[in-house]
SEDOBA-380594 format. One record per residue (C-alpha): residue number from 1; x, y, z. Coordinates in Angstrom, 1 decimal. Layout:
N
num; east; north; up
NUM; X; Y; Z
...
//
This chain:
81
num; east; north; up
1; 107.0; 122.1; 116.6
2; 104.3; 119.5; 117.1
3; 101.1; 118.8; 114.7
4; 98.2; 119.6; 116.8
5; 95.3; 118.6; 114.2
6; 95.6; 116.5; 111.0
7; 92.7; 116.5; 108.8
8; 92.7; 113.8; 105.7
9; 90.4; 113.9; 102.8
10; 90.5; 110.9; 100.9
11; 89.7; 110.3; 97.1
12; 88.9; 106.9; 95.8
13; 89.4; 108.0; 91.8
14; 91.7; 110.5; 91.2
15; 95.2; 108.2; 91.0
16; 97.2; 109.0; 91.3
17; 96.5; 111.6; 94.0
18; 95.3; 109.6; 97.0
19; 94.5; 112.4; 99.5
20; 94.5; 116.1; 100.0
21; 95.3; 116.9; 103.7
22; 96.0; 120.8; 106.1
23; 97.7; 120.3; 109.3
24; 97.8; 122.7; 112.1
25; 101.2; 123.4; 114.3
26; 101.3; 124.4; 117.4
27; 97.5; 125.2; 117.7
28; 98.3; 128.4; 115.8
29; 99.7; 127.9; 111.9
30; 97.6; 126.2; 109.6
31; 99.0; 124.3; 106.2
32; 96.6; 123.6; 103.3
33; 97.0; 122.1; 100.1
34; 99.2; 119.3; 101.1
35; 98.5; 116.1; 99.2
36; 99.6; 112.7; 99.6
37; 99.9; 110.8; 96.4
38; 100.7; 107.1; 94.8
39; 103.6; 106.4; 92.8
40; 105.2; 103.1; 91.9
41; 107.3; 103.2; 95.0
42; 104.6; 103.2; 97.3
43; 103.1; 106.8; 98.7
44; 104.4; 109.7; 98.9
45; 103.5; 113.5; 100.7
46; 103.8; 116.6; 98.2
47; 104.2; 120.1; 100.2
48; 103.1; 123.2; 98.1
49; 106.2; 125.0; 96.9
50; 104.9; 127.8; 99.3
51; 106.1; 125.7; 102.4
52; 109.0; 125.5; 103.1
53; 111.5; 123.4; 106.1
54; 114.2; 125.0; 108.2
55; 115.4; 121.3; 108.2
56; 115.3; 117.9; 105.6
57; 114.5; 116.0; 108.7
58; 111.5; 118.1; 109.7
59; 109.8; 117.7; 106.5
60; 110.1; 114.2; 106.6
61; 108.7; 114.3; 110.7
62; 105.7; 115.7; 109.0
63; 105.5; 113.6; 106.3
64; 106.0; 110.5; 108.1
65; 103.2; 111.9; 110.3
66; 100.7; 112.3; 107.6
67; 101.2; 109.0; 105.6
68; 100.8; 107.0; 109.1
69; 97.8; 108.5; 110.0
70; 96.1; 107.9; 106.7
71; 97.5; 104.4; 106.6
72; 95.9; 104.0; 109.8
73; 92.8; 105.7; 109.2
74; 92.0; 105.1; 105.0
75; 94.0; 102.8; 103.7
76; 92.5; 99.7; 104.7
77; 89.0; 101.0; 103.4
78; 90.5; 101.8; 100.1
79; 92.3; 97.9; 99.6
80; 88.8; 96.5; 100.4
81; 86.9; 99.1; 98.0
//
């Protein structure tokens, strides 16, 4: 299973949800609803209760997936906002 799109929406003041984000697998399964939030660990991904992982370690490949690319791709704005 491979993430073929990743699409992040970012929020700048709703803490403490962060994002809300919907992958695609495999070109052909889509997965809405999924939201990355901040706690005082540090951030976290929240799955709907709908999804659910044949496998711990493939939910946290996704996850893993998700808070990179927003790292990457929002966090940097949102330190300097």
């Amino acid at each position: 299973m491979d993430i073929t799109d990743l699409r992040i929406q970012p929020y700048n003041n709703l803490y403490p949800l962060v994002a809300q984000c919907e992958l695609t697998i495999d070109h052909s399964l889509l997965l809405k609803n999924i939201t990355i939030r901040q706690a005082k660990r540090g951030l976290y991904v929240l799955f709907p209760k709908s999804i659910s992982f044949p496998t711990p370690d493939l939910k946290k490949q996704f996850s893993s997936r998700i808070l990179a690319t927003y790292v990457i791709n929002y966090a940097v704005e949102r330190e300097a906002a």
